[in-house]
Structures are given as structure tokens and as C-alpha cells.
TIDRENKE-859835 format. One record per atom (N, C-alpha, C): residue in one letter; z negated, y negated, x negated. Coordinates in pm, whole numbers, padded with zeros to 5 digits, always signed. Layout:
BEGIN
AZYX...
//
This chain:
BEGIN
X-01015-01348+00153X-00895-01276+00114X-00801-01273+00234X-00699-01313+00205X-00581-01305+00322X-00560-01184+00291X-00453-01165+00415X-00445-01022+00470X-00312-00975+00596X-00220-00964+00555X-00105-00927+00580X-00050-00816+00677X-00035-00793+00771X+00048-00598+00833X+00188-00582+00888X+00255-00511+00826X+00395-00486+00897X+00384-00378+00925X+00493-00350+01043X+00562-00241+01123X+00657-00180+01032X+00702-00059+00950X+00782-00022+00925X+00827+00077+00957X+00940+00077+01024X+01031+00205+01082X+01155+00240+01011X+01153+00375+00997X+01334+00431+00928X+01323+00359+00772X+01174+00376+00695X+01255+00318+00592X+01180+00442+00501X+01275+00419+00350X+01241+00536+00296X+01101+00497+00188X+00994+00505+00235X+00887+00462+00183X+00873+00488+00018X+00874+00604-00038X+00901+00600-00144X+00997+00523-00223X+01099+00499-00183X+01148+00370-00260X+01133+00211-00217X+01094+00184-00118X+00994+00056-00099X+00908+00034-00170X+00804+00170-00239X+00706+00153-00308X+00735+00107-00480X+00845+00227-00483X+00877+00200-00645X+00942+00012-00640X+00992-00018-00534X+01012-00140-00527X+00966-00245-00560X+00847-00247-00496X+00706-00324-00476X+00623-00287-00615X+00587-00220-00687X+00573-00176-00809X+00632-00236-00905X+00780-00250-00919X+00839-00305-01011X+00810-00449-00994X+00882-00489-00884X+00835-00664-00844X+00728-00685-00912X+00606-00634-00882X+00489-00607-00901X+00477-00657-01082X+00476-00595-01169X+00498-00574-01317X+00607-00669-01346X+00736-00622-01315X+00842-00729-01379X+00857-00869-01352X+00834-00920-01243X+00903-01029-01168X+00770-01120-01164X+00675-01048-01135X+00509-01113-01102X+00428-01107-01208X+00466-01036-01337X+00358-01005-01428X+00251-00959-01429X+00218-00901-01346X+00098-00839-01271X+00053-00684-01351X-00057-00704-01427X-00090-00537-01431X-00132-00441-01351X-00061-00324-01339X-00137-00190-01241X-00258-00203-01264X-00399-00195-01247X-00495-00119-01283X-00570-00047-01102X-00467+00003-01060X-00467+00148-00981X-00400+00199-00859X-00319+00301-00894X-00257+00381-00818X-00267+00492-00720X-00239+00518-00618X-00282+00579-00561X-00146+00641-00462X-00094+00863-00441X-00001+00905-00389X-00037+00981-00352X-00042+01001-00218X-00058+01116-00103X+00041+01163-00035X+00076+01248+00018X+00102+01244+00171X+00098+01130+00244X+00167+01016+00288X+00197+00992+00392X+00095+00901+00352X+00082+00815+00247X-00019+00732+00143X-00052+00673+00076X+00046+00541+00043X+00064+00478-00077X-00047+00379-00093X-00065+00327-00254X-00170+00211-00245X-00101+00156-00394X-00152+00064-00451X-00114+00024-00554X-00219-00128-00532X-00288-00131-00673X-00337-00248-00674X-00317-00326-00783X-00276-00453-00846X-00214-00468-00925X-00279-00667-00976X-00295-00694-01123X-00411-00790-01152X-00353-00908-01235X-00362-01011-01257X-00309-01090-01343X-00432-01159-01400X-00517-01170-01494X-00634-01231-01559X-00651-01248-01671X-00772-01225-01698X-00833-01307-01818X-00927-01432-01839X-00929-01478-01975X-01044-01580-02020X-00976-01712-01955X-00815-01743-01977X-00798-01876-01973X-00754-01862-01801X-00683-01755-01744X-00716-01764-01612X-00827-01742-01504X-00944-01731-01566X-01022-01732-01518X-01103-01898-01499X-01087-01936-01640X-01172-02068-01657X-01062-02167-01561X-00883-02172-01534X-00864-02272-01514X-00802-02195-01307X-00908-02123-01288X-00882-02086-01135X-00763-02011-01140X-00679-01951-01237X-00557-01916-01190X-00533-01732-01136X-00684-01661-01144X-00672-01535-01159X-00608-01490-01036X-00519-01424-01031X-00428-01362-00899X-00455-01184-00914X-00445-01133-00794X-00478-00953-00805X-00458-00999-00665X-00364-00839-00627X-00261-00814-00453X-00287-00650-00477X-00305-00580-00322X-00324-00454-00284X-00264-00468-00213X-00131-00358-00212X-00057-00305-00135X-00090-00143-00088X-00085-00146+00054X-00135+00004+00122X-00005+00027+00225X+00056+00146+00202X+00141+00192+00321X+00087+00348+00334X+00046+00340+00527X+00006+00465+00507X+00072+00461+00659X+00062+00602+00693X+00108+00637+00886X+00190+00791+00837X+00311+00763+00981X+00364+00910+00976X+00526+00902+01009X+00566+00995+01000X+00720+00983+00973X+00766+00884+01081X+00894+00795+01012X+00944+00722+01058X+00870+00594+01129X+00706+00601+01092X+00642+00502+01140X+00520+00470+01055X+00541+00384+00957X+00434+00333+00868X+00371+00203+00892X+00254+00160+00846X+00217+00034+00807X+00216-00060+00727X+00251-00164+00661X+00244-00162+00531X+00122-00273+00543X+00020-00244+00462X-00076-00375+00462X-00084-00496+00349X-00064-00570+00302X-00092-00660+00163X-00215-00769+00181X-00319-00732+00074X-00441-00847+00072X-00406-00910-00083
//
């Protein structure tokens, strides 16, 4: 599994997330199957599968994690 980390400073994490969410569903076709909102906590994991993507290699699924503290987050993607 690849595996991704950014530096994020000054950004407003909550709407990065709803961002990444939508992309996520609209643009990628990707289903949620799980969410996750804390404090200072985001996760979202999100799946594209099935019978015929499974048989012809195509199954795709991405976890996005932003977690840290004001004005200084991480964002991770596997």
C-alpha cells in the first residue's frame, strides 16, 4: 500500500475534508464505507468494488486521515 504525508498549515480543515469527500463520491465514484470526526481528527475511508472489479484487478479503496493541532495538521493518504 502506498502511502502519502503533507504539511498543512492555515487551512480550514473542515472544508478540505468536505472537499476530499465529495471528490471522493462524485468525481471518483468511490463509496464511503467509514467515517470518522473528532476534535482535531478527520478520517474517511472510501471503496470502489465488486464481482467484476474484483475478477478483472480493478478494485480501488483510499484512506484519508488529517489529524494534529491548530494551524498545524497532517494530512495522510494510503
Amino acid at each position: 500500500m502506498r502511502e502519502e504525508h503533507v504539511n498543512l498549515n492555515n487551512i480550514e480543515v473542515p472544508d478540505l475534508y468536505d472537499a476530499i469527500k465529495t471528490h471522493l463520491q462524485q468525481d471518483l465514484k468511490l463509496d464511503i464505507i467509514h467515517e470518522e470526526k473528532f476534535d482535531n481528527y478527520w478520517s474517511i475511508k472510501a471503496y470502489r468494488g465488486g464481482k467484476v472489479n474484483t475478477i478483472t484487478g480493478s478494485v480501488r479503496d483510499v484512506e484519508v486521515i488529517i489529524s494534529g493541532t491548530e494551524n498545524n495538521f497532517d494530512l495522510v493518504l494510503r
